[in-house]
C-alpha positions as CSV (number, residue, x, y, z in Angstrom):
1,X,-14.3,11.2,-31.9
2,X,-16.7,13.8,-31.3
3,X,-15.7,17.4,-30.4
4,X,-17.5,17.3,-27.2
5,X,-15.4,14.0,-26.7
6,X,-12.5,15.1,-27.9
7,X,-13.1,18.4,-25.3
8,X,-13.7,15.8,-22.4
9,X,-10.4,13.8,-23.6
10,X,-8.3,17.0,-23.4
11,X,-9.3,18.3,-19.9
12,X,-8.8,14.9,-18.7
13,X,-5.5,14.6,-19.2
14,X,-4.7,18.1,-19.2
15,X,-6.2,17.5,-15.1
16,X,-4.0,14.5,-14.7
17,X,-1.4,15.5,-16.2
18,X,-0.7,18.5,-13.0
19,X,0.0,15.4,-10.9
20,X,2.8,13.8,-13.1
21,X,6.5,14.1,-12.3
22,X,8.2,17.0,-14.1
23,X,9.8,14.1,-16.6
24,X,6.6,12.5,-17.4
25,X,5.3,15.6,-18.0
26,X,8.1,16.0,-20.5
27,X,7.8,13.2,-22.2
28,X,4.2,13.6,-22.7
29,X,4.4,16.6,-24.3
30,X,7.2,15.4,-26.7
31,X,4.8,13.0,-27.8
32,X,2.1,15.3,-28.5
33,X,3.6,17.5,-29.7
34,X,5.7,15.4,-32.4
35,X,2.3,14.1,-32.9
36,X,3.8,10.3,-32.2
37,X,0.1,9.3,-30.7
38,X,-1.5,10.1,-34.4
39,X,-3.9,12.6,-33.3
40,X,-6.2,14.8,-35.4
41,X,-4.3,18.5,-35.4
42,X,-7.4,19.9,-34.1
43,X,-6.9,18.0,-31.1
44,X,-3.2,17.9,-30.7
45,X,-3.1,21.9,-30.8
46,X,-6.0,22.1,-28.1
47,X,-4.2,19.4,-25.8
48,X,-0.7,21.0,-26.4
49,X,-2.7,24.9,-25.3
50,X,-3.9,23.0,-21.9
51,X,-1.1,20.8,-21.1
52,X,1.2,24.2,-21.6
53,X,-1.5,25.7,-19.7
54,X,-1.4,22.9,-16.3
55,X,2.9,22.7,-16.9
């Protein structure tokens, strides 16, 4: 994935994930940040910054 994709990727679900339920929201940021969804760390630190950032 590109880093301009990778960019797009993370806002997107950073902007979706404002309109989860406070337990989804949980849950997804366990899995990102236990890295369970195998993500580059480049892209798992950017994504946990913005979804700490819409929380």
């Amino acid at each position: 994935m590109s880093e301009p994709e990778r960019d797009q990727y993370v806002e997107a679900m950073a902007a979706e994930f404002r309109g989860w339920p406070k337990e989804s929201q949980q849950a997804l940021f366990g899995m990102v940040e236990t890295n369970f969804l195998g993500m580059p760390d480049a892209m798992k630190t950017q994504l946990l910054a913005r979804l700490k950032q819409a929380a």
